[in-house]
C-alpha positions as CSV (number, residue, x, y, z in Angstrom):
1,X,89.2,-104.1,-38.5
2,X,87.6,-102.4,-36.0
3,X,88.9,-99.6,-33.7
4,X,89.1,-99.3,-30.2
5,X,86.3,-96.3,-30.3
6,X,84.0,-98.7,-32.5
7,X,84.5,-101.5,-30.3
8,X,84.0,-99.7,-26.9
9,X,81.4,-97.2,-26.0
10,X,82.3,-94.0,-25.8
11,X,82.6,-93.2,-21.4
12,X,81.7,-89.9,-21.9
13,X,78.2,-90.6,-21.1
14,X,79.2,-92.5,-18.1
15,X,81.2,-89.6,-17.1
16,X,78.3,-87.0,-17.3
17,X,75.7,-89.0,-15.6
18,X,78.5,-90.0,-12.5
19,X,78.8,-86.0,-12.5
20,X,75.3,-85.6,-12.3
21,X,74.5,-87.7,-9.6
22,X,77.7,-86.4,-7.4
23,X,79.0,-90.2,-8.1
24,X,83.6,-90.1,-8.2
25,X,84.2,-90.7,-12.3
26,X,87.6,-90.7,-10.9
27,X,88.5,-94.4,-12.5
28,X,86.1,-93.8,-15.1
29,X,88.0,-90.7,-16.4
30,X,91.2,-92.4,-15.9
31,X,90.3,-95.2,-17.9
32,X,88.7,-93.0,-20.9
33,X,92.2,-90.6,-21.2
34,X,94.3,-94.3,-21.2
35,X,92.3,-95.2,-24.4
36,X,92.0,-91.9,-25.8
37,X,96.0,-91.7,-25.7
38,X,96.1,-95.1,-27.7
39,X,93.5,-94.3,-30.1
40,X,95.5,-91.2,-30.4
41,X,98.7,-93.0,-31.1
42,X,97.0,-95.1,-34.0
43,X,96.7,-98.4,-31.7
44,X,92.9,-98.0,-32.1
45,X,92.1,-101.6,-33.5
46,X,94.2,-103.3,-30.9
47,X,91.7,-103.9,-28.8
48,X,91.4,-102.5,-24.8
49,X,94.2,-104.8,-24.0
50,X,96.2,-102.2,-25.2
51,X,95.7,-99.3,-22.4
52,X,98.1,-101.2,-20.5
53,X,100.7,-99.9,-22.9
54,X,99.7,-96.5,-21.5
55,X,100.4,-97.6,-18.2
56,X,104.1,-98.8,-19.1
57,X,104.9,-95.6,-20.7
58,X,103.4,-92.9,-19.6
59,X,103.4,-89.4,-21.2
């Protein structure tokens, strides 16, 4: 099975080079914490589908 952080580059490059260039990451960063809290959870190999479940219940 693969996990969330196999199937999905990592945006922490995309972050640093948006920084770099004085570009918002706002969304980008957004979007990396959601699948970090899932990954974190265990819900890695769910695929990025699953962020939403980080919408419905946040915290």
């Amino acid at each position: 099975m693969f996990c969330l952080r196999d199937r999905f580059s990592d945006l922490g490059d995309l972050l640093t080079a948006s920084s770099d260039q004085g570009i918002s990451s706002e969304a980008v960063a957004m979007v990396q914490r959601l699948i970090r809290r899932q990954i974190d959870a265990g819900h890695g190999g769910e695929g990025f589908a699953r962020i939403f479940e980080s919408i419905r219940q946040p915290g």
